[in-house]
C-alpha positions as a Markdown table, in Angstrom:
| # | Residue | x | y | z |
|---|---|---|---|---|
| 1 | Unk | 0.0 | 0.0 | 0.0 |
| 2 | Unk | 0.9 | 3.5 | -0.3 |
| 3 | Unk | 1.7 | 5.5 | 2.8 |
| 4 | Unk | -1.2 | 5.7 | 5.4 |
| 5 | Unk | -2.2 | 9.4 | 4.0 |
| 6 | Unk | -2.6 | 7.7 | 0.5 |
| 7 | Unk | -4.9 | 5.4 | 1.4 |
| 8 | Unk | -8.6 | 5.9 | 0.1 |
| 9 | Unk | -11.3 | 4.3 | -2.4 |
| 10 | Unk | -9.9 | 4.1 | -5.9 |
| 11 | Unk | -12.8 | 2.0 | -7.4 |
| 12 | Unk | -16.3 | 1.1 | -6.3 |
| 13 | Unk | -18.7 | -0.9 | -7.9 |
| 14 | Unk | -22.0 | -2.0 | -7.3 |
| 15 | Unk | -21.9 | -4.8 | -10.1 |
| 16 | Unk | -25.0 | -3.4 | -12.0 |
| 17 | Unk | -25.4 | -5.6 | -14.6 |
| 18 | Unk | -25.5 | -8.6 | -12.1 |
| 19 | Unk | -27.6 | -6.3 | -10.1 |
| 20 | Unk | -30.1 | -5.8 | -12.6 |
| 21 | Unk | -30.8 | -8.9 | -13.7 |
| 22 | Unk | -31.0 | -10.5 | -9.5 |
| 23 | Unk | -34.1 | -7.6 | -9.7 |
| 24 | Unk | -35.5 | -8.4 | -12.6 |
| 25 | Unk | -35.8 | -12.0 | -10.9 |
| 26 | Unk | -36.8 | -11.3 | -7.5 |
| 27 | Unk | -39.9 | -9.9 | -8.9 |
| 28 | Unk | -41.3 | -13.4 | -9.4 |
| 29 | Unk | -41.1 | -13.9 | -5.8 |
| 30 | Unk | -42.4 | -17.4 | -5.4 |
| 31 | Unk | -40.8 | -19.1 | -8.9 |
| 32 | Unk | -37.8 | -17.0 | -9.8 |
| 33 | Unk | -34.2 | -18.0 | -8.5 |
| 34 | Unk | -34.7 | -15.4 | -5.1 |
| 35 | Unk | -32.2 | -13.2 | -3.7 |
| 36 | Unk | -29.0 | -12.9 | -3.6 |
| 37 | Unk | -27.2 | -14.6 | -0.3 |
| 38 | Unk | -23.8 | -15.2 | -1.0 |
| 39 | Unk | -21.4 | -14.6 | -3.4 |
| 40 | Unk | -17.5 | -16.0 | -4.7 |
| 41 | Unk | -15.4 | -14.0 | -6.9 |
| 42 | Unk | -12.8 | -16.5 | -9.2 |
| 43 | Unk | -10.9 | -15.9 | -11.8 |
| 44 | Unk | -13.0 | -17.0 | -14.7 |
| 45 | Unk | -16.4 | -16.4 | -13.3 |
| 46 | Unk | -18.1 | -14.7 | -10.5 |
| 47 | Unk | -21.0 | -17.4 | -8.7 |
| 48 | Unk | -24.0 | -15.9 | -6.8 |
| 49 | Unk | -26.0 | -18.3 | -4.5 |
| 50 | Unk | -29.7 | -17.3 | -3.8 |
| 51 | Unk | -32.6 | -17.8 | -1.4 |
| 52 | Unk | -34.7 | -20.1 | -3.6 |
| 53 | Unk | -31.3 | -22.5 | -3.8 |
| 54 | Unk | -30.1 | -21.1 | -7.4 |
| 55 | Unk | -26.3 | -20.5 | -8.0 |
| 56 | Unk | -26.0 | -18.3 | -10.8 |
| 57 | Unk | -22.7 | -17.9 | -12.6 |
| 58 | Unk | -21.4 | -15.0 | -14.3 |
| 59 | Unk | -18.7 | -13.8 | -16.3 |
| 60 | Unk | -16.7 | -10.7 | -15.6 |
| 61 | Unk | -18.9 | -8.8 | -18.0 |
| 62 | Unk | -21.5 | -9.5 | -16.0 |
| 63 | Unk | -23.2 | -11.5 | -18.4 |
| 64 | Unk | -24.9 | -14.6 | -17.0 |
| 65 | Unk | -23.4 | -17.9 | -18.1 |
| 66 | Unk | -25.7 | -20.7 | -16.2 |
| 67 | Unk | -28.6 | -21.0 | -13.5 |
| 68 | Unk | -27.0 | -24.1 | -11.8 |
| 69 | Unk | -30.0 | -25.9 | -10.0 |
| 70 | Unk | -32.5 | -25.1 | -13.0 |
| 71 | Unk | -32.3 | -28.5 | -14.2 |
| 72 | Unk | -32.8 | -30.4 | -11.1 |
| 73 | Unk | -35.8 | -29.0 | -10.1 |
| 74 | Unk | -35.4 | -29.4 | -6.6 |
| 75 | Unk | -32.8 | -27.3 | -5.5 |
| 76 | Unk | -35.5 | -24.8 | -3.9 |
| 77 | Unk | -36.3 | -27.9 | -1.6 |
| 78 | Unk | -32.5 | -27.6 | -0.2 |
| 79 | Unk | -33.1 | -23.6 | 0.8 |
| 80 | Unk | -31.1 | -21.3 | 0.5 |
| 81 | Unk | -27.4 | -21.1 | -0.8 |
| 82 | Unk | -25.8 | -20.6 | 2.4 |
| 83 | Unk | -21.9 | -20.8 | 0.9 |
| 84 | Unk | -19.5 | -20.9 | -1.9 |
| 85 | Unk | -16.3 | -21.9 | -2.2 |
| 86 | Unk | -13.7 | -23.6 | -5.0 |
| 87 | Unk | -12.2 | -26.8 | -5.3 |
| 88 | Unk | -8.8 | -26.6 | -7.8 |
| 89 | Unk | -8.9 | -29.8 | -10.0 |
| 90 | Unk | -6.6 | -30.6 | -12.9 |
| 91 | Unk | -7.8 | -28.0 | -15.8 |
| 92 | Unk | -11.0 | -27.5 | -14.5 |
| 93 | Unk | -12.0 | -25.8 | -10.9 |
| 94 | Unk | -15.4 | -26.9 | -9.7 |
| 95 | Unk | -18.0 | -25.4 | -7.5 |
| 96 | Unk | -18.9 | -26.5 | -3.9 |
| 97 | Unk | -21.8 | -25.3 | -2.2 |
| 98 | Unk | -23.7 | -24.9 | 0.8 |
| 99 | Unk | -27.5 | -24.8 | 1.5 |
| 100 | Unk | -30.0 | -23.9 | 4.4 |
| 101 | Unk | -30.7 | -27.7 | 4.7 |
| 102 | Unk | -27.4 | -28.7 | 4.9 |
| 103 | Unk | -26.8 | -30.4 | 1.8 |
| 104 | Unk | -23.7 | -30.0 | 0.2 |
| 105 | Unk | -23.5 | -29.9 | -4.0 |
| 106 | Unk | -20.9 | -30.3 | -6.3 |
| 107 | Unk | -20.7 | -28.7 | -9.8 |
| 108 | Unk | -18.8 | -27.8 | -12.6 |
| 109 | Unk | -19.5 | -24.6 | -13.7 |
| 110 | Unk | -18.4 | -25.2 | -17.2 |
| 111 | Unk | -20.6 | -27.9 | -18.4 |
| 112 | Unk | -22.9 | -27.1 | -15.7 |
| 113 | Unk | -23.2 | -30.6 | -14.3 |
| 114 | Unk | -24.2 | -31.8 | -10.7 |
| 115 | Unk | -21.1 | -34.0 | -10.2 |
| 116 | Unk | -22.8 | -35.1 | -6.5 |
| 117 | Unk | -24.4 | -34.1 | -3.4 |
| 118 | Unk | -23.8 | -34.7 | -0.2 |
| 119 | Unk | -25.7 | -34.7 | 2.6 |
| 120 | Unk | -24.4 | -35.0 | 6.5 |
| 121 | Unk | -25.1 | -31.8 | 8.0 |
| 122 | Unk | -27.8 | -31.5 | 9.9 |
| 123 | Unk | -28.5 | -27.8 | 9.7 |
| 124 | Unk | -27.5 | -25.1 | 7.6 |
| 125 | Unk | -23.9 | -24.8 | 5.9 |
| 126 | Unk | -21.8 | -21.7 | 7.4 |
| 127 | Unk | -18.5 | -21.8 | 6.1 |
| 128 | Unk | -15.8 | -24.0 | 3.9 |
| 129 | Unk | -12.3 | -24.1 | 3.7 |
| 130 | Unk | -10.2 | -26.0 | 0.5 |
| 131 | Unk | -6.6 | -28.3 | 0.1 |
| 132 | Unk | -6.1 | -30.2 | -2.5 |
| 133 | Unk | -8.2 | -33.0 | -3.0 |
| 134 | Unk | -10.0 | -32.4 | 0.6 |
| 135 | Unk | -12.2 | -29.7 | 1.5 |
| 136 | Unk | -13.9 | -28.8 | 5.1 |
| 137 | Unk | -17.7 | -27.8 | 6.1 |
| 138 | Unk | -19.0 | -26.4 | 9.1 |
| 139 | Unk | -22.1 | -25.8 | 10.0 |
| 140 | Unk | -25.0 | -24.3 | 12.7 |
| 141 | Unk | -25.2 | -28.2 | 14.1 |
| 142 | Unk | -22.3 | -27.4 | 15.7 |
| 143 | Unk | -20.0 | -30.0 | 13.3 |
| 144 | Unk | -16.7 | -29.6 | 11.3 |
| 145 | Unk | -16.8 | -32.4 | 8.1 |
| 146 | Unk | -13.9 | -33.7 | 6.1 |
| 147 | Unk | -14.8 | -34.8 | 2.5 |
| 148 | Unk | -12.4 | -35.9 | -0.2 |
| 149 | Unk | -14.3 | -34.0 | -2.7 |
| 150 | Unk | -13.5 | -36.2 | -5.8 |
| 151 | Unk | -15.5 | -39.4 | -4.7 |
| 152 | Unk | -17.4 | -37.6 | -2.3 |
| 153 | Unk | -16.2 | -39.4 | 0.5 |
| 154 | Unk | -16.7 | -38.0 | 4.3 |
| 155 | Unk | -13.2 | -38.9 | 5.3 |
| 156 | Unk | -14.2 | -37.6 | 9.1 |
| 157 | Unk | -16.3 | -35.5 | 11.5 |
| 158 | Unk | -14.6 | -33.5 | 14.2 |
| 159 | Unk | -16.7 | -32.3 | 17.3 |
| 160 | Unk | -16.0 | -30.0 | 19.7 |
| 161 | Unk | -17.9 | -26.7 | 19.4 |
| 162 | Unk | -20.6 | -26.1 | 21.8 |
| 163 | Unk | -22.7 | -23.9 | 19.2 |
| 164 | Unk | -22.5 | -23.0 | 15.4 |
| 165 | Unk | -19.0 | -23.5 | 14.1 |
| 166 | Unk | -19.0 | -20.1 | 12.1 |
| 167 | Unk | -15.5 | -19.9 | 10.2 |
| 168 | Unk | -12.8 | -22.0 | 9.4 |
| 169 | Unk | -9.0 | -21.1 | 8.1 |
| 170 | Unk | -6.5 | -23.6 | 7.2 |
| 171 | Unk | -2.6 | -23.6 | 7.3 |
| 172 | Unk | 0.0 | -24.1 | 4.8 |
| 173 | Unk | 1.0 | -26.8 | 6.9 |
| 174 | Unk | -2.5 | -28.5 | 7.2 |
| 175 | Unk | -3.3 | -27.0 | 10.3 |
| 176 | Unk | -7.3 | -26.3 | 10.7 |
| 177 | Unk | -8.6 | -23.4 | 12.6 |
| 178 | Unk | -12.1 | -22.8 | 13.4 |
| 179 | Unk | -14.3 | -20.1 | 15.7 |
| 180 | Unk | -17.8 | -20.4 | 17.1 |
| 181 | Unk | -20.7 | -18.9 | 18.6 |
| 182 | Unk | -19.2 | -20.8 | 21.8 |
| 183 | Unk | -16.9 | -17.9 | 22.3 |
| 184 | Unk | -14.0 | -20.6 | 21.3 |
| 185 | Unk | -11.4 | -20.9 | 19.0 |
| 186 | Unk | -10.3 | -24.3 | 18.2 |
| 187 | Unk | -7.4 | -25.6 | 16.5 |
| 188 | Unk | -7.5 | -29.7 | 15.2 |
| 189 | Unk | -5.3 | -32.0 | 13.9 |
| 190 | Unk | -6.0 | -33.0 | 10.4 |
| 191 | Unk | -4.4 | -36.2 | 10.6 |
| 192 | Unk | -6.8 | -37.7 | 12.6 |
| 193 | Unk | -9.0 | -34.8 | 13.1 |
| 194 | Unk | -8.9 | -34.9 | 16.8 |
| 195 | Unk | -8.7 | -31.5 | 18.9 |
| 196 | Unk | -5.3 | -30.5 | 19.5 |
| 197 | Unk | -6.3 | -27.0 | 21.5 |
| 198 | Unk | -8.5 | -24.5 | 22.6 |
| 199 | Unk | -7.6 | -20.9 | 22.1 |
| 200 | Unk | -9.9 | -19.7 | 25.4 |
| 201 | Unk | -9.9 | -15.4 | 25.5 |
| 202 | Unk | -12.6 | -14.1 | 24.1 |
| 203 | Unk | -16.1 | -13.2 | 25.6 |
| 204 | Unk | -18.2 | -13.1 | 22.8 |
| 205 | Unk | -18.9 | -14.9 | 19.4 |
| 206 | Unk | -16.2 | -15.0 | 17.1 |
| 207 | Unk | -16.6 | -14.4 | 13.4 |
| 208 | Unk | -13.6 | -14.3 | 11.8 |
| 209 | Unk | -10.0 | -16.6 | 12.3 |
| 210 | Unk | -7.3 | -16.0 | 9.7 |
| 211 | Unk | -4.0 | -17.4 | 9.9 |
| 212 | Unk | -0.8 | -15.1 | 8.5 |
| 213 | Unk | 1.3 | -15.9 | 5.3 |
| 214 | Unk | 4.1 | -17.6 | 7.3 |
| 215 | Unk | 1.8 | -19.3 | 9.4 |
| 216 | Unk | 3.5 | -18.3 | 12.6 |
| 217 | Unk | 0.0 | -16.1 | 13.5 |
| 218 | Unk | -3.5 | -16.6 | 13.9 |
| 219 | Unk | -5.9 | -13.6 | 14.4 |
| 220 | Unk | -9.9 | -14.1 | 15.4 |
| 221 | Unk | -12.3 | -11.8 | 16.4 |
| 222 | Unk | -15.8 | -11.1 | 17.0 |
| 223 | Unk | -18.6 | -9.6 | 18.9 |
| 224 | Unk | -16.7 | -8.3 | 21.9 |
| 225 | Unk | -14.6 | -5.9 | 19.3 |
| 226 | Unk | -10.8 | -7.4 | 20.0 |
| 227 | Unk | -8.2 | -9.0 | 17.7 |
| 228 | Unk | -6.8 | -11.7 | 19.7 |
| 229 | Unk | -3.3 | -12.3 | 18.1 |
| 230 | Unk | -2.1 | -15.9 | 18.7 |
| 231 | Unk | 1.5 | -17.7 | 18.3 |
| 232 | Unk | 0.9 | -20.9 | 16.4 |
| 233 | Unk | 4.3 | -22.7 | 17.3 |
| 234 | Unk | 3.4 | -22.4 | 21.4 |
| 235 | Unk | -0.6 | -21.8 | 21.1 |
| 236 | Unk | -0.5 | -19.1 | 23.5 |
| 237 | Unk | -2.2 | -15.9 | 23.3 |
| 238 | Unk | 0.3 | -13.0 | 22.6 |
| 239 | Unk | -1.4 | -9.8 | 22.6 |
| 240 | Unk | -5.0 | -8.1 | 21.5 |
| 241 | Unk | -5.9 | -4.9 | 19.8 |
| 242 | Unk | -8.7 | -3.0 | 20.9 |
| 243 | Unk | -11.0 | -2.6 | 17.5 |
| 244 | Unk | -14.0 | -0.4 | 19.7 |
| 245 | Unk | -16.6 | -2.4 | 17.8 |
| 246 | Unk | -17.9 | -5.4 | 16.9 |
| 247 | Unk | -15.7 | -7.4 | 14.1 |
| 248 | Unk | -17.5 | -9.1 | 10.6 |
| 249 | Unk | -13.7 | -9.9 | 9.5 |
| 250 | Unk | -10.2 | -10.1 | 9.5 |
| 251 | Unk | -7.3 | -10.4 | 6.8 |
| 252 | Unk | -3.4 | -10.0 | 7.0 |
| 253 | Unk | -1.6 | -8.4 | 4.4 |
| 254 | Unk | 0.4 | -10.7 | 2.1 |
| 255 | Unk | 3.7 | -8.5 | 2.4 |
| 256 | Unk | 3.6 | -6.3 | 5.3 |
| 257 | Unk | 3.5 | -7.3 | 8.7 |
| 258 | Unk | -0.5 | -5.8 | 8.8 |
| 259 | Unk | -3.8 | -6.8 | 10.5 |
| 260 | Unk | -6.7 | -5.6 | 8.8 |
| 261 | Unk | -10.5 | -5.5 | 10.6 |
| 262 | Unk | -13.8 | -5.2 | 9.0 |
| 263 | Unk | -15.7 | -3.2 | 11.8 |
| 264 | Unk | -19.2 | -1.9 | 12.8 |
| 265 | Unk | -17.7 | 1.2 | 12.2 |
| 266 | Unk | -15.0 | 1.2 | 9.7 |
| 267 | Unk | -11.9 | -1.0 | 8.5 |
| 268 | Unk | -8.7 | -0.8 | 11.1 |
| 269 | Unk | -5.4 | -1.2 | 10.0 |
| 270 | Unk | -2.8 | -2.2 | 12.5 |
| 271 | Unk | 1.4 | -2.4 | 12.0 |
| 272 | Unk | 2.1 | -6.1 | 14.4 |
| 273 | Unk | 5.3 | -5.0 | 14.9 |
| 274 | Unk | 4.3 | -1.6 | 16.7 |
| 275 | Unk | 1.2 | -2.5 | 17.6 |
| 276 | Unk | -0.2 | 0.7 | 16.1 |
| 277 | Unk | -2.8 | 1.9 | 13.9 |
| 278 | Unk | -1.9 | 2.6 | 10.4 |
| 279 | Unk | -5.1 | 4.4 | 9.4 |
| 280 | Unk | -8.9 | 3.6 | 9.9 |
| 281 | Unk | -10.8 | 3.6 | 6.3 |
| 282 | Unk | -14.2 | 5.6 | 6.5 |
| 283 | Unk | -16.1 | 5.9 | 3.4 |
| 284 | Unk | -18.2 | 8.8 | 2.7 |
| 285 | Unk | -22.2 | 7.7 | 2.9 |
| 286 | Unk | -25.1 | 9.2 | 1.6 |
| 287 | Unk | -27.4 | 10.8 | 4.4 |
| 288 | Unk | -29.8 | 8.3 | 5.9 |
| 289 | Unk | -32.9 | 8.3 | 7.9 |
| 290 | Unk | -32.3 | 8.9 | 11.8 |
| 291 | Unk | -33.5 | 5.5 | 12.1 |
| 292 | Unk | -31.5 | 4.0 | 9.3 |
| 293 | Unk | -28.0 | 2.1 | 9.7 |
| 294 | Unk | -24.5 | 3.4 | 8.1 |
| 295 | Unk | -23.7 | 0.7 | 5.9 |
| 296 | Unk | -20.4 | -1.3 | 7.4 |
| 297 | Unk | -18.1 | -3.5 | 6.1 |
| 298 | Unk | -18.6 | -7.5 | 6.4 |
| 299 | Unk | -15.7 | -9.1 | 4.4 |
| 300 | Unk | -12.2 | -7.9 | 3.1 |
| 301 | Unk | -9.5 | -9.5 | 0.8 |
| 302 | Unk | -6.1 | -8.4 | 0.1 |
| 303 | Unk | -4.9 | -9.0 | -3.8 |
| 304 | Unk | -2.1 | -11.5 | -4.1 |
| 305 | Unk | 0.4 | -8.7 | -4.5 |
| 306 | Unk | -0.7 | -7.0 | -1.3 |
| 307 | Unk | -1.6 | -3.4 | -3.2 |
| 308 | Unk | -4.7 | -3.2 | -3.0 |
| 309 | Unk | -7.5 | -4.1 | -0.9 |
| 310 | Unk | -11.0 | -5.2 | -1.7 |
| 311 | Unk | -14.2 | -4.3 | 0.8 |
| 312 | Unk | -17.8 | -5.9 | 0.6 |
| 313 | Unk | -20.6 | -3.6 | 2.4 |
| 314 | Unk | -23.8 | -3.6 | 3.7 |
| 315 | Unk | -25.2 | -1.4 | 1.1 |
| 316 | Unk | -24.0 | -4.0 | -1.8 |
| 317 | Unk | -20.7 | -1.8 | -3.1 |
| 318 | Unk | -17.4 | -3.1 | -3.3 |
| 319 | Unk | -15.0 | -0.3 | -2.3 |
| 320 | Unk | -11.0 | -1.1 | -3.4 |
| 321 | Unk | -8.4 | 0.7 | -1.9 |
| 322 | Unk | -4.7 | 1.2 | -2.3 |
């Protein structure tokens, strides 16, 4: 990034040609594919899950490509896309996703086949997290699942979490992270996917766990509004940084030693090696009603090359900064 007095929104975008054909489909309310509930940006195609169990897939002209679910008729039955994630195979990358019922389906995006579905959760999908050949679900029934995504296999089921497991984050190293609504952050074993230790600090739900590039940190954070910064080699607690507000997310930057928090109120930057605040990113709104809320930020993502980074909000923009 440029220096801290550089920072500031470069691009939005509200994605309007996606936008305006979600409308023109939410007007059939009981038979069109719903609303929009989640969405995964790729570099071939952009997939947008909705509340009648459609994934639509776009290209990044905005054009829509395929209604996956169309053909199966029943994907409304599932409910609603709940998550969307990619699994890397050899020439081809493939959708996994996530519903409301807790099925989990398969496609590929290109040819627009169901390759399979799966279905162990109990209860809605909340969150996955990809390696290779495996990939890893968690859900509001309180359960992490390993699948070999291939075959379709559940290779194992890891318990632990008291409540919804809401977020998981893998390791280089094959180490798997997850936080709950338990107040807990867990860290497992993915050799025989057996708890290895609780990470015990914070005293409310926790959204977000990210781990840094090297894999010597992990970061979570949630509702009671501080970044608990963990040492991965000795699992101890190392410091927190007060964000004053309730956090939707965290990221590190891939080349500076940076935590970065998506707030109630705005997005935090903090330098880890002074512990100090490199700037706090506050878009300008439009006015709103007195009862209205300021949009906020829910997700963030750094590009690979660590220049620029990428906010979703609450009022459906995408504000980039750099």
């Amino acid at each position: 990034l440029a220096p801290a007095t550089a920072v500031g929104v470069i691009a939005t975008s509200k994605l309007m040609g996606i936008s305006r054909q979600l409308a023109k489909n939410a007007e059939y309310l009981q038979h069109g594919v719903g609303l929009p509930t989640t969405i995964s940006i790729h570099a071939k195609f952009i997939a947008v899950g909705t509340t009648h169990g459609h994934v639509l897939v776009f290209d990044h002209f905005e054009e829509m490509r395929s209604n996956l679910g169309a053909k199966d008729g029943k994907s409304g039955a599932f409910g609603a896309v709940t998550s969307i994630d990619v699994c890397p195979g050899q020439g081809q990358d493939y959708l996994i996703c996530g519903f409301f019922s807790g099925m989990v389906k398969l496609w590929d995006p290109r040819t627009r086949q169901l390759i399979r579905q799966l279905y162990k959760h109990n209860s809605s999908v909340c969150s996955f997290s990809v390696q290779a050949n495996v990939f890893y679900s968690c859900a509001v029934d309180n359960i992490i699942k390993v699948w070999d995504w291939k075959d379709g296999t559940c290779l194992g089921t890891m318990h632990g979490h008291r409540e919804t497991v809401a977020n998981l984050c893998l390791t280089p190293e094959g180490t798997l992270f997850s936080s709950g609504i338990d107040k807990m952050v867990k860290v497992w074993s993915l050799t025989n996917c057996k708890l290895r230790k609780n990470l015990v600090g914070h005293t409310g739900y926790v959204n977000s766990v990210t781990v840094s590039p090297d894999g010597s940190l992990c970061a979570s954070g949630g509702k009671d509004g501080v970044a608990m910064l963990w040492d991965l080699g000795e699992g101890k607690r190392l410091y927190s940084l007060d964000a004053g507000d309730i956090i939707h997310s965290l990221c590190f930057s891939p080349n500076r030693y940076w935590l970065c928090a998506a707030t109630q109120s705005c997005i935090m930057i903090w330098d880890l090696e002074t512990k100090s605040i490199v700037d706090e990113l506050r878009p300008e709104f439009q006015p709103v009603g007195k009862k209205a809320q300021v949009p906020y930020c829910t997700c963030l993502a750094w590009s690979a090359d660590g220049s620029t980074l990428y906010s979703g909000y609450t009022d459906n923009l995408i504000r980039v900064w750099c």
